[in-house]
C-alpha positions in Angstrom: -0.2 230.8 3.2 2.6 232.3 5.6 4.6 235.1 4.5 7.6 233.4 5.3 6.5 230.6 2.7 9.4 230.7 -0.5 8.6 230.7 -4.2 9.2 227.2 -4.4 7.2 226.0 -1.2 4.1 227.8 -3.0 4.8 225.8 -6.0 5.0 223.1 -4.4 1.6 224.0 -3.0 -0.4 224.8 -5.9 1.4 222.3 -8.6 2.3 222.6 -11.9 6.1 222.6 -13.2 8.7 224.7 -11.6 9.4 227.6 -14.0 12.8 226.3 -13.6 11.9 223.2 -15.0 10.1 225.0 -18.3 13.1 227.0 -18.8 15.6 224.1 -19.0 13.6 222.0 -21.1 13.3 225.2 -23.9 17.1 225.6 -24.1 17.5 221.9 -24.0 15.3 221.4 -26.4 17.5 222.2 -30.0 20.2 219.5 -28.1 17.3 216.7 -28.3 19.4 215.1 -31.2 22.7 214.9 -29.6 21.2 213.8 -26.3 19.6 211.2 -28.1 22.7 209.8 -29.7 25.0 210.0 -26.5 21.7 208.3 -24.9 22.0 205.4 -28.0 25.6 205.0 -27.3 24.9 204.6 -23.3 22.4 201.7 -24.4 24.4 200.0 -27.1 27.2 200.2 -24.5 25.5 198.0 -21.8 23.0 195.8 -24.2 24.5 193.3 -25.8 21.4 192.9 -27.6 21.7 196.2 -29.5 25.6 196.1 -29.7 25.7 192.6 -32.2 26.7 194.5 -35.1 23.5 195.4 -36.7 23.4 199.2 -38.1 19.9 199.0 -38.5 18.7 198.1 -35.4 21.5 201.3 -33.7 19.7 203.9 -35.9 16.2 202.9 -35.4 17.1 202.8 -31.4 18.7 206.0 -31.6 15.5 208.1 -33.9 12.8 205.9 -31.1 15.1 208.0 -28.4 15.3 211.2 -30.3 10.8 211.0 -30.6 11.3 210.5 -26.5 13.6 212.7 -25.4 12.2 215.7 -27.7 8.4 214.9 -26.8 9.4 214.5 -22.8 11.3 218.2 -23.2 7.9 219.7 -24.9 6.0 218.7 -22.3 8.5 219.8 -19.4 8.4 223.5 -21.2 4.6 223.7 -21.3 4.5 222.1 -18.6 1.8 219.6 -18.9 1.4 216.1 -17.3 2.3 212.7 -18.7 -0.9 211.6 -19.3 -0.7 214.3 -22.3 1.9 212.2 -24.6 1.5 210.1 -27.5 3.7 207.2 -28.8 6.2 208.9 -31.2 5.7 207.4 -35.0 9.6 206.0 -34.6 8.4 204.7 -31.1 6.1 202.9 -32.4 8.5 201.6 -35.3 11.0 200.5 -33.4 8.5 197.9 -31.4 7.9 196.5 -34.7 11.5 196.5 -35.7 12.3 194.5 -32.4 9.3 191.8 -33.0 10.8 191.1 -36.2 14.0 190.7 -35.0 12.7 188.0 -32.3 14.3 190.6 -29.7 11.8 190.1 -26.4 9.5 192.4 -24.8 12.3 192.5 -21.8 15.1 194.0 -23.9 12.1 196.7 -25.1 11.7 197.1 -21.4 15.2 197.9 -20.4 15.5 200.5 -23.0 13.2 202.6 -21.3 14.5 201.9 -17.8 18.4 202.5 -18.6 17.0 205.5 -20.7 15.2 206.9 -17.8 18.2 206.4 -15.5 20.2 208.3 -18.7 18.5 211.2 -19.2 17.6 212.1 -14.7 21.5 211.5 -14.5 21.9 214.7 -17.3 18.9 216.5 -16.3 19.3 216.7 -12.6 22.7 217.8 -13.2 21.6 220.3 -15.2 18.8 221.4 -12.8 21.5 221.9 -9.9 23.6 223.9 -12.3 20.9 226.3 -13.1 19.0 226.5 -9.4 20.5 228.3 -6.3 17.8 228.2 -4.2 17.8 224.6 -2.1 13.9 224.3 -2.0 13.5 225.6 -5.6 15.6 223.0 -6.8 13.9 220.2 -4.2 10.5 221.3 -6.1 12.0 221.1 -9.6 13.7 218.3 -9.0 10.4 216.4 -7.7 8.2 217.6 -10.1 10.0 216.3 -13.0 11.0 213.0 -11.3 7.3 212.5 -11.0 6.5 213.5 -13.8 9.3 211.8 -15.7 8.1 208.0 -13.6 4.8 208.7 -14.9 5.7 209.3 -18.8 7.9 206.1 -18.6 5.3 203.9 -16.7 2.5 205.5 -19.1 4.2 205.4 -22.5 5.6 201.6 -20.8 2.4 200.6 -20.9 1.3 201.4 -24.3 4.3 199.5 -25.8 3.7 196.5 -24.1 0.8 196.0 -25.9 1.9 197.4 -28.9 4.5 194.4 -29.0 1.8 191.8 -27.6 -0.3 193.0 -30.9 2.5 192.9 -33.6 3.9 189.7 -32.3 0.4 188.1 -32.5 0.2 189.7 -36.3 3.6 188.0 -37.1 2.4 184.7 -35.8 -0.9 184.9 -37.6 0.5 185.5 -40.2 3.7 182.8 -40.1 0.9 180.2 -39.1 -0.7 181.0 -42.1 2.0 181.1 -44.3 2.9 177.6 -42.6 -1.1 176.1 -43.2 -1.2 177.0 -46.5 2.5 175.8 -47.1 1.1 172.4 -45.9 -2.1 172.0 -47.7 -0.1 172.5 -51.0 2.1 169.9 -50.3 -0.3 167.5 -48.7 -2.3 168.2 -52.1 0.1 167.4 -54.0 0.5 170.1 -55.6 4.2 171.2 -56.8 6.1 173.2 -54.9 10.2 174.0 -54.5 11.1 172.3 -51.5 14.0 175.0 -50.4 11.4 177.5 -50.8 8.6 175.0 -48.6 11.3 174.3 -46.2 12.5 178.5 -45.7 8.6 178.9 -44.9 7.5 176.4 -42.8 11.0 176.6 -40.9 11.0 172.4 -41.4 13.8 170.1 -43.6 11.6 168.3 -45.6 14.4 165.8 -46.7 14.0 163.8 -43.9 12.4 161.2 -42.5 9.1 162.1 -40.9 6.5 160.7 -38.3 3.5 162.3 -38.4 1.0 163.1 -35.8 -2.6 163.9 -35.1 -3.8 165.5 -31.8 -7.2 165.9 -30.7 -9.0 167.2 -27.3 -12.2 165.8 -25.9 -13.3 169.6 -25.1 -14.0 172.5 -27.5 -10.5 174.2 -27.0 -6.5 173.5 -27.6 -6.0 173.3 -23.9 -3.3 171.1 -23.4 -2.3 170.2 -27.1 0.6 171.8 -27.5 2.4 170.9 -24.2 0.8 167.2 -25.7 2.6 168.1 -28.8 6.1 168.9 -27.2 6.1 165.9 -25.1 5.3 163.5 -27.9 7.8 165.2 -30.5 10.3 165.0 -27.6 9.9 161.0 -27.6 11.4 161.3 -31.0 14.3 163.0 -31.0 15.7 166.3 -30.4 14.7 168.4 -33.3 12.2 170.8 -32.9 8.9 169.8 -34.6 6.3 171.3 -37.3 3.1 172.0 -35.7 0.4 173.3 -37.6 -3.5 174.3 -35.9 -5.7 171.8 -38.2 -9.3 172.3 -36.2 -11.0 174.3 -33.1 -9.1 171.4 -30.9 -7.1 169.5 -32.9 -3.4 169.8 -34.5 -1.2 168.1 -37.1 2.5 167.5 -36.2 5.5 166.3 -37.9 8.6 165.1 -36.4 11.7 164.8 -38.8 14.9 163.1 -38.4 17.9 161.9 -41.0 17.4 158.6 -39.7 13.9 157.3 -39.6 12.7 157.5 -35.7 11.4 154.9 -33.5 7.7 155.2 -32.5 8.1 152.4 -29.6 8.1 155.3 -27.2 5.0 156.6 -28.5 3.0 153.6 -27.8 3.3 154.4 -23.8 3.1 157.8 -24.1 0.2 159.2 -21.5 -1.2 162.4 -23.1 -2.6 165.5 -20.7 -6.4 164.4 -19.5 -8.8 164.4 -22.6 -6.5 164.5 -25.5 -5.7 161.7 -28.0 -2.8 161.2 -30.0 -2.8 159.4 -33.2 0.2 159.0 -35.8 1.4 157.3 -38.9 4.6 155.1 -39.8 7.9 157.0 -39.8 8.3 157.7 -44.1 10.8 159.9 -46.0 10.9 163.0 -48.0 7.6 165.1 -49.2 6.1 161.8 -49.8 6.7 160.6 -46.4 5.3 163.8 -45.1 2.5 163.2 -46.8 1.9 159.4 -46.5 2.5 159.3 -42.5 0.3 162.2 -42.1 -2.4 160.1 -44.1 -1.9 157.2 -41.9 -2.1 159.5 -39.0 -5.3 160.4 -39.8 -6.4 157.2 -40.4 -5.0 155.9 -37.1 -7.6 158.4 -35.4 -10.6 158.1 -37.2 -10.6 154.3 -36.0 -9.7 155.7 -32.4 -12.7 157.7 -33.0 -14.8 154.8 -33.8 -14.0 153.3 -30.4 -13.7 155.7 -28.1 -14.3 153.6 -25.2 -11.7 150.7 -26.0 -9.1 153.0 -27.7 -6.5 153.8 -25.6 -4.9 157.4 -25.7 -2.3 156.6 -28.1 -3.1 155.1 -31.4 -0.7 153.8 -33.7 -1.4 153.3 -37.7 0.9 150.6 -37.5 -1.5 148.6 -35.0 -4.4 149.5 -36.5 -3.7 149.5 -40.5 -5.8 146.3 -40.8 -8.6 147.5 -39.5 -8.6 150.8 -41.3 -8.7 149.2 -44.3 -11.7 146.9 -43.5 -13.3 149.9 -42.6 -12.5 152.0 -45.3 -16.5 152.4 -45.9 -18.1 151.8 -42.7 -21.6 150.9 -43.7 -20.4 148.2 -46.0 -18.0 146.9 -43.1 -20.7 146.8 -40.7 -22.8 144.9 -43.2 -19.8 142.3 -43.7 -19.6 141.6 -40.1 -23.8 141.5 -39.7 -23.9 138.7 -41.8 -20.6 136.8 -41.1 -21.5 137.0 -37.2 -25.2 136.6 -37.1 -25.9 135.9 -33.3 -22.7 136.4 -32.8 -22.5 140.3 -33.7 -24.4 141.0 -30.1 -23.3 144.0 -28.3 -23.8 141.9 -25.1 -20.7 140.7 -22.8 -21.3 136.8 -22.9 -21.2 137.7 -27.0 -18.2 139.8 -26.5 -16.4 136.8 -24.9 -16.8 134.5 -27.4 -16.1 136.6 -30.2 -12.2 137.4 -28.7 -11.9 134.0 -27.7 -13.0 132.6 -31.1 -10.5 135.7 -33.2 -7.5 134.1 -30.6 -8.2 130.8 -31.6 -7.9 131.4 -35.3 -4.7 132.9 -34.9 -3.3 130.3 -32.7 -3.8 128.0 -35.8 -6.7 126.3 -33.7 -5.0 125.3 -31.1 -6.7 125.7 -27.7 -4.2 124.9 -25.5 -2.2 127.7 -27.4 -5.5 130.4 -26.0 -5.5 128.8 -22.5 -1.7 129.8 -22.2 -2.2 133.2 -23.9 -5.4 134.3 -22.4 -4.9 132.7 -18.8 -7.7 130.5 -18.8 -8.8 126.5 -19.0 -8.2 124.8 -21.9 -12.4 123.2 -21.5 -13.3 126.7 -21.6 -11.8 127.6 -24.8 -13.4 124.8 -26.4 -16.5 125.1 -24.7 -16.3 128.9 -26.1 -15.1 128.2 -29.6 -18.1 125.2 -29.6 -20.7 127.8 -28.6 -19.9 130.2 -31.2 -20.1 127.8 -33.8 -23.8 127.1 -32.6 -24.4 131.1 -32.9 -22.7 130.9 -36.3 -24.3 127.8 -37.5 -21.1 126.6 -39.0 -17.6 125.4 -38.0 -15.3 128.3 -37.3 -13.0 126.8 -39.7 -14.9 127.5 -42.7 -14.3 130.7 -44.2 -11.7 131.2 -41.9 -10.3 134.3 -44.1 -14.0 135.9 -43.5 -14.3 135.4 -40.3 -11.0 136.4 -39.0 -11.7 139.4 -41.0 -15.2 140.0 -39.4 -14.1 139.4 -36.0 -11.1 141.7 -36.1 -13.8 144.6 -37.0 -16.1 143.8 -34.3 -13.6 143.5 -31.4 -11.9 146.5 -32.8 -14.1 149.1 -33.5 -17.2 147.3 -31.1 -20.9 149.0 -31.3 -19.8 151.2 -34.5 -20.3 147.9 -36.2 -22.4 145.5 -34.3 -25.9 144.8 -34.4 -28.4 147.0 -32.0 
């Protein structure tokens, strides 16, 4: 090194803190509390966030800035690197105390950065006070700038997940508070409703429409941007959505007049996930009655996967959930009221929805023809072919029938023969 080389050139070339540095930090050190609450008064001054009044929230800020500012003046005077510091206990505290509050992770953020700005405004100051020499104060000055971006980005980084892990604790444990909330209503089981509604954050005197959604893959991918959209179709209040399965949840939608589900009818879901939901009802019976129906409305899509559309309406399909209430039996029923006519085949299928339109047209076949777009000969010719298959009128038993053919084009192979 050149004899001409200063003190703090040398310093600069062998690293370590400026002895400068180690001295200010020891006589700044006992002053750690009041430079922590002139710090807290700098960030309650310009965060509205912190400045709404609540007393709690000031001190806990102020003794997470006090752990700080005394920790980053220990390590100035011994002069060790950032990567030497450890979350202060009231640090750590005050992340928590933030998640609670719902305050986000960019408010925790900006603590740090206006604190930074804070405390290099007061110790650079300080530093020029104290060092003469130009270079001397250059290589202090450097030194615990560097040091100081470090211990912010380091202790920054820490925090972040700190608040990523409580907030996912506080969900959990809100979504389980919520789950278990809803299983002991849906059991019937008594319970206060101010005290239901306080935990699931839901009005339960209203009028509810309940929802089940489901995804065709092993994950909730898609569900709940599937359950915002569908909740948004109506009304505007926000909705109670509860995890039921690996890829499925239960939703309820609430309003003080009951809702209108026409929207939900056309309502195209994300690829791969199904929507099923029960008849708008009112009050904790309601919730539990539409959530029923809901339930029932996609078991039966689940029965027909390939002629069920996306959305699936109890309403529509409240007939033929209760025909097929036990599925074995049902597919027995329709067996022996079809015969021939319980073929999985296409020219079967035909006949079958041509024979279930006549019976609701009264048996009238120019009633079809119009309806279905095709010749009046062909209807009869249809109708005349069935009863060949059947080996009886289609008028007889017409109650049995109807019945039988209502399962078959509805839930298809889940109940015809092989």
């Amino acid at each position: 090194m050149s004899a001409l080389a200063s003190p703090g050139a040398e310093l600069a070339q062998q690293g370590g803190m400026p002895p400068a540095v180690r001295a200010l930090a020891a006589e700044l050190l006992p002053r750690a509390p009041q430079l922590a609450r002139d710090m807290t008064d700098h960030l309650v001054a310009n965060m509205p966030e912190l400045s709404a009044g609540d007393d709690d929230l000031r001190e806990e800020t102020r003794a997470s800035v006090e752990g700080n500012v005394d920790q980053v003046l220990r390590l100035y005077k011994l002069g060790a690197g950032a990567d030497a510091l450890v979350v202060p206990p009231d640090a750590a505290e005050y992340v928590r105390g933030l998640v609670r509050r719902g305050i986000t992770l960019a408010v925790l953020l900006r603590t740090y950065r206006l604190g930074h700005a804070w405390f290099w405004d007061v110790w650079s100051e300080a530093l020029m006070e104290r060092v003469a020499d130009p270079t001397e104060l250059l290589v202090a000055q450097d030194r615990s700038s560097a040091f100081l971006f470090a211990y912010i980005d380091g202790i920054s980084g820490v925090l972040v997940d700190a608040y990523g892990t409580e907030r996912e604790r506080m969900m959990r444990g809100a979504a389980q508070v919520r789950a278990e909330t809803v299983r002991v209503i849906l059991a019937g089981e008594a319970i206060d409703e101010e005290v239901a509604d306080r935990r699931l954050g839901y009005e339960l005197r209203r009028h509810h429409v309940a929802l089940r959604l489901t995804s065709g893959v092993a994950e909730v991918r898609g569900l709940e941007r599937a359950a915002t959209e569908a909740a948004a179709l109506l009304g505007p209040s926000a909705p109670l959505v509860v995890l039921s399965g690996a890829a499925s949840l239960d939703v309820w939608c609430g309003a003080y007049e009951a809702p209108s589900v026409d929207g939900l009818e056309d309502y195209q879901p994300p690829e791969g996930i199904r929507v099923a939901f029960g008849a708008p009802a009112h009050g904790v019976a309601g919730f539990r009655s539409s959530h029923a129906e809901a339930l029932q409305a996609a078991r039966i899509a689940g029965l027909a996967p390939a002629t069920a559309g996306p959305v699936t309406g109890y309403p529509r399909v409240e007939l033929v959930s209760l025909l097929a209430t036990d599925l074995p039996r049902a597919r027995a029923f329709v067996l022996r009221q079809l015969g021939p006519l319980a073929s999985p085949d296409e020219p079967a299928e035909r006949l079958r929805e041509t024979v279930l339109a006549f019976l609701a047209a009264g048996g009238s076949a120019t009633r079809v023809a119009r309806e279905r777009y095709i010749h009046q000969n062909t209807v009869a010719y249809r109708v005349k072919r069935a009863e060949e298959l059947l080996g009886r009128r289609v008028t007889e038993s017409p109650t049995e029938l109807t019945c039988a053919l209502t399962l078959a084009v509805a839930l298809g192979s889940a109940v015809l023969s092989d």
